[in-house]
C-alpha positions as CSV (number, residue, x, y, z in Angstrom):
1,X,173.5,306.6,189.6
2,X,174.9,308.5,186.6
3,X,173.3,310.4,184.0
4,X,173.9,309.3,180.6
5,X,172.9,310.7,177.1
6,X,171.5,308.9,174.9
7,X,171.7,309.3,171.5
8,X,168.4,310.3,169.5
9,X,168.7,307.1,167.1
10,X,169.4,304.8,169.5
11,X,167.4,302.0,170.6
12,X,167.4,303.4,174.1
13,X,165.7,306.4,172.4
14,X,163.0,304.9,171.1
15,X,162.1,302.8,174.1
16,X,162.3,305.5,176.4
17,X,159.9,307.7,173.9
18,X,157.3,304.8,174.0
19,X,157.7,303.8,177.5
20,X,156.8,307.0,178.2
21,X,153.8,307.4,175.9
22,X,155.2,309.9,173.2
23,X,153.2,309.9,169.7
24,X,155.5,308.7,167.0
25,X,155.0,311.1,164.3
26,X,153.9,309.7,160.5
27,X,155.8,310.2,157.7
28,X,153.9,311.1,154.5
29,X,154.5,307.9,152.5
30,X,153.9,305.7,155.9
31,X,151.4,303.1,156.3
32,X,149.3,305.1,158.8
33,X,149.4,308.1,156.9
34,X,148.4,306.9,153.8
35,X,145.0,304.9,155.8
36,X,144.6,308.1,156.8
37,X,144.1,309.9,153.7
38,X,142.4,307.3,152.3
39,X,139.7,307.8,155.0
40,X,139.4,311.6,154.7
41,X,138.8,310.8,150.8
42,X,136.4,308.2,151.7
43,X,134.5,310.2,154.4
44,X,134.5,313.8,152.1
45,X,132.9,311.1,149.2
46,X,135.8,311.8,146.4
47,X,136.3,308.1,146.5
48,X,133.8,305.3,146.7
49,X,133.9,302.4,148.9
50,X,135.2,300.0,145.9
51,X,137.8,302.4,145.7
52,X,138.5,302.7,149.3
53,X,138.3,299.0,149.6
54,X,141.1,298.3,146.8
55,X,143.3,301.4,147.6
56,X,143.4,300.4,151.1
57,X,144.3,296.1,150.4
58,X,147.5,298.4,147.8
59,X,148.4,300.3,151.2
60,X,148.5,297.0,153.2
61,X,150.1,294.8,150.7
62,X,152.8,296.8,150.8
């Protein structure tokens, strides 16, 4: 069998990285992240529930 490289942006990449169980990192203006922030805002009390509730349907709705 021969070794290959595969490039980082590659599909193979990405496969292999999940396949394998890797954590895909977050960037700051993705979905997860901004849920994320949201919570912490929500769970410290600087935003209400209302305001969790509609922030979060602007995050989802894209």
């Amino acid at each position: 069998m021969t070794d290959r490289a595969v490039h980082p942006g590659s599909i193979e990449a990405g496969f292999d990285a999940r396949s394998h169980g890797a954590a895909t990192t977050a960037t700051p203006d993705s979905v997860p992240s901004q849920l994320g922030a949201l919570s912490s805002l929500h769970t410290s009390g600087a935003i209400s529930d209302d305001e969790f509730a509609r922030a979060k349907e602007r995050v989802l709705d894209g």
